[in-house]
C-alpha positions as CSV (number, residue, x, y, z in Angstrom):
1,X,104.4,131.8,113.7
2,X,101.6,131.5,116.4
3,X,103.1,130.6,119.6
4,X,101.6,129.0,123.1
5,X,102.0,132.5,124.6
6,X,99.8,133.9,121.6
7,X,97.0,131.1,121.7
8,X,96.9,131.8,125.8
9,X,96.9,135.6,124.9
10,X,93.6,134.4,122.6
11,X,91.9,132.0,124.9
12,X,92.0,134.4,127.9
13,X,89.9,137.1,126.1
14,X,87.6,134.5,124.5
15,X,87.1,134.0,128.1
16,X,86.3,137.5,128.9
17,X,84.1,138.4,126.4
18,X,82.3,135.5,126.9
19,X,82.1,135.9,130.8
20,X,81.1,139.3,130.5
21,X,78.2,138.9,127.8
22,X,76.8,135.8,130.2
23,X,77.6,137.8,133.7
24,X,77.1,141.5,133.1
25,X,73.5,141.4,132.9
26,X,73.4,139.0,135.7
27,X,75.1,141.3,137.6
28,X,73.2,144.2,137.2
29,X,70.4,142.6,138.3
30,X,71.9,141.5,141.0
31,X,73.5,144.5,142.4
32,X,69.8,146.2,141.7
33,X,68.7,143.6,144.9
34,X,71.6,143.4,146.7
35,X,72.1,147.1,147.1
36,X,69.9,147.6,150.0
37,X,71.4,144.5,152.1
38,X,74.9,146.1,151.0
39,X,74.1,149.6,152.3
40,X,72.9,147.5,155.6
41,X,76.4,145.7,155.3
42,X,78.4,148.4,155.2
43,X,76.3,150.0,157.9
44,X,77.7,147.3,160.0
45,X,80.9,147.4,158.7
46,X,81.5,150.3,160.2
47,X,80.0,149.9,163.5
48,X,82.8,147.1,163.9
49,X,85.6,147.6,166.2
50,X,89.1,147.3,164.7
51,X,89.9,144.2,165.2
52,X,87.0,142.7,163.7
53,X,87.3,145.0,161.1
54,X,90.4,143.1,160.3
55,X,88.7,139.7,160.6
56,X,86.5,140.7,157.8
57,X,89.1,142.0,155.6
58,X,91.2,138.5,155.8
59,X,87.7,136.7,155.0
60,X,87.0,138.5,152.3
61,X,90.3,138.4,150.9
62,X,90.0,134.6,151.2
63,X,87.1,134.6,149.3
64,X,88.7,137.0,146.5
65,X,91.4,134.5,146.1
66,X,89.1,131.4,146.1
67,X,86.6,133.2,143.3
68,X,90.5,134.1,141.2
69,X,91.7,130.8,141.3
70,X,88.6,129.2,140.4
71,X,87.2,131.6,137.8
72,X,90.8,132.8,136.1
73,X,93.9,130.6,137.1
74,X,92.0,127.1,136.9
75,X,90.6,127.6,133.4
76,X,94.5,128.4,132.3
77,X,96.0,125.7,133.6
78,X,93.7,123.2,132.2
79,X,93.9,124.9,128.3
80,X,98.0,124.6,129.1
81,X,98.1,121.5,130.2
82,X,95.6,120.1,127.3
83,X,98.1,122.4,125.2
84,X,100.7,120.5,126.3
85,X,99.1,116.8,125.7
86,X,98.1,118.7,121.6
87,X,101.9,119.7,120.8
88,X,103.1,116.1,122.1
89,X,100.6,114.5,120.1
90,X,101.5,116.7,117.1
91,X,104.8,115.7,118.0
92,X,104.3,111.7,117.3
93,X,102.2,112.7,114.2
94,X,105.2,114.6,112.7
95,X,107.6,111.6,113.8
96,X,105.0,109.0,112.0
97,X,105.0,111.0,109.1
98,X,109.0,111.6,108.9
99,X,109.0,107.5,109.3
100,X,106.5,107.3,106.6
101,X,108.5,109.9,104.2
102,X,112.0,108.1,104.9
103,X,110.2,104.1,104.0
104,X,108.8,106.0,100.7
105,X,112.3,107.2,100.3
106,X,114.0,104.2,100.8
107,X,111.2,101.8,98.9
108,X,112.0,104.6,96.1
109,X,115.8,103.9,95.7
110,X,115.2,100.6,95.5
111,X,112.6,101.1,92.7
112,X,115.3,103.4,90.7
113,X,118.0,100.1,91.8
114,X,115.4,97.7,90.2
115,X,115.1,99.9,87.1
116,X,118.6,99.6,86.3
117,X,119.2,96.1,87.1
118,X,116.5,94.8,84.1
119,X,116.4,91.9,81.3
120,X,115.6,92.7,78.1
121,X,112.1,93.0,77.7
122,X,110.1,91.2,74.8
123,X,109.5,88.0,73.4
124,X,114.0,87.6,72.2
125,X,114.3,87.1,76.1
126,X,113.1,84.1,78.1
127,X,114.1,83.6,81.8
128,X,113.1,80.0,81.2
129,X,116.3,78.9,79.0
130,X,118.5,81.0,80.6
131,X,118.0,79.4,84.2
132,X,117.5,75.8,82.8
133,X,120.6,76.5,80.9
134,X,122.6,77.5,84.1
135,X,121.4,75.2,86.6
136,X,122.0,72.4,84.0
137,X,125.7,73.3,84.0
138,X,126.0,74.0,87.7
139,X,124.4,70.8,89.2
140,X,123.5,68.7,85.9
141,X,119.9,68.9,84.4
142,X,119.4,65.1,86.0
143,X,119.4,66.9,89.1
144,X,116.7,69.4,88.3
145,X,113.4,67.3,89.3
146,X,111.1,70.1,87.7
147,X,111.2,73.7,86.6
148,X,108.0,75.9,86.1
149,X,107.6,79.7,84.3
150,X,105.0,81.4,86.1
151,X,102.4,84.1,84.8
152,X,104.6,87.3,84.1
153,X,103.6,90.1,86.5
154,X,102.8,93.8,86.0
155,X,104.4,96.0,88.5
156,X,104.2,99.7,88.6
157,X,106.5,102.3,86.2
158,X,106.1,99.7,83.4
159,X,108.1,97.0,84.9
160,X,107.3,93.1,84.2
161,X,108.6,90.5,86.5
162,X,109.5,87.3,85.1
163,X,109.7,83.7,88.1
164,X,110.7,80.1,87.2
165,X,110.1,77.6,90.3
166,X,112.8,75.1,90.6
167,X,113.1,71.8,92.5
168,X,116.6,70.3,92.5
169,X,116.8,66.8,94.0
170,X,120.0,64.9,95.3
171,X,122.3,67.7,95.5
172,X,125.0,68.0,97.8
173,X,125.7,71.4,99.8
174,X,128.6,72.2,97.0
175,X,126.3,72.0,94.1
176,X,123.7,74.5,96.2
177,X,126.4,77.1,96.6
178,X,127.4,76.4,92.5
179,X,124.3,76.8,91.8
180,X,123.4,79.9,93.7
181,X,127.0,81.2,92.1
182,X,126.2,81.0,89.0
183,X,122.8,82.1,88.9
184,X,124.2,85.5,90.9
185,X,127.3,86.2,87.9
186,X,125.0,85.2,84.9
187,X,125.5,88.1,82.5
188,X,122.1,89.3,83.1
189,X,120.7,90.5,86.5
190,X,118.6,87.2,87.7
191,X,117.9,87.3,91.3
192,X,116.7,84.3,93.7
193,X,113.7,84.2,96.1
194,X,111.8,81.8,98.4
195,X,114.8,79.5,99.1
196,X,114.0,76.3,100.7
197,X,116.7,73.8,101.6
198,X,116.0,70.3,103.0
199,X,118.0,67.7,103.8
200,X,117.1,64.2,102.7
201,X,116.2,61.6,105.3
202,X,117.8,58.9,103.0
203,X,120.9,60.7,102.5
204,X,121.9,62.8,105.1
205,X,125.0,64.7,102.9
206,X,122.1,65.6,100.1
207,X,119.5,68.3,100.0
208,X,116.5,68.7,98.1
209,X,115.9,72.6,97.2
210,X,113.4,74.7,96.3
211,X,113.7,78.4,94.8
212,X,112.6,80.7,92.6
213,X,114.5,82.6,90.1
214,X,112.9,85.8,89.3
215,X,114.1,89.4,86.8
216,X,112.9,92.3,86.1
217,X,111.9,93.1,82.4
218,X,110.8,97.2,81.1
219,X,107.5,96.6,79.5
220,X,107.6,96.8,75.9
């Protein structure tokens, strides 16, 4: 495994070779025309008394340092620190995905839950009687003020679903629970969705409700 220390390694001799194919030619040109003033230099140089001997020594040291920093140690700290910013962002790209792999996970179980909580499929099973038959039991088919089958719907790995909408009107909060009771032990797995309960202006102890009774069917 490629470290930091190993892409640093790689980035510091990208930078030389590509310093030295740009600067060595320019160099040699330019020592060709400095030579004489550096022969002149160190003419002087050495005509200098000790002390300022010293002077230039510090200066040039200076310099050296100033030219390092600039050309070597500034370069490095900008590719770490924009290393730095590329692992963190890495970081919360391998966090989103982890998210993303425990939803599909968890939107999986529930797919293999639905698949074993189905209706028989086919035209011998119809949600329609069995949820007008219930709900006439629990809260009396006067009660019911309309029920509707909607269109069955396709869903992936061959499942159908099946939806009645229900209105109940006049029902008191007893008959809602009943209701909701009896729909949740009938000996096949219906389940209820998009429950609205409002209570009547006229009657303030009775509710009219709207819901939707929906199961899941294999497709034959």
């Amino acid at each position: 495994m490629t470290g930091p220390g190993q892409y640093l390694r790689q980035y510091i001799e990208q930078l030389r070779r590509r310093a030295a194919a740009i600067i060595d030619p320019q160099v040699s040109r330019l020592r060709a025309q400095l030579d004489p003033y550096i022969s002149q230099a160190r003419a002087r140089y050495q005509k200098l008394e000790k002390r300022e001997r010293i002077l230039v020594q510090i200066a040039a040291a200076m310099f050296g340092a100033f030219l390092f920093y600039n050309l070597m140690v500034a370069p490095i700290i900008d590719y770490v620190d924009g290393l730095d910013e590329r692992i963190v962002a890495k970081e919360r790209d391998l966090a989103g995905v982890q998210r993303l792999v425990a939803t599909y996970a968890a939107v999986k179980a529930d797919l293999v839950a639905a698949q074993h909580n189905t209706v028989p499929g086919g035209k011998d099973f119809s949600l329609f009687s069995v949820v007008e038959a219930s709900f006439s039991k629990s809260v009396g088919h006067d009660k019911i003020a309309s029920i509707t089958p909607s269109a069955d719907r396709k869903l992936p790995d061959g499942l159908v679903q099946y939806s009645v909408q229900l209105k109940l009107s006049d029902v008191s909060l007893a008959q809602v629970v009943d209701a909701l009771y009896a729909v949740k032990t009938l000996p096949v797995p219906v389940g209820i969705a998009n429950l609205r309960i409002e209570r009547r202006s006229q009657n303030t102890h009775s509710f009219d409700v709207d819901l939707t009774c929906v199961a899941l069917a294999r497709n034959a």
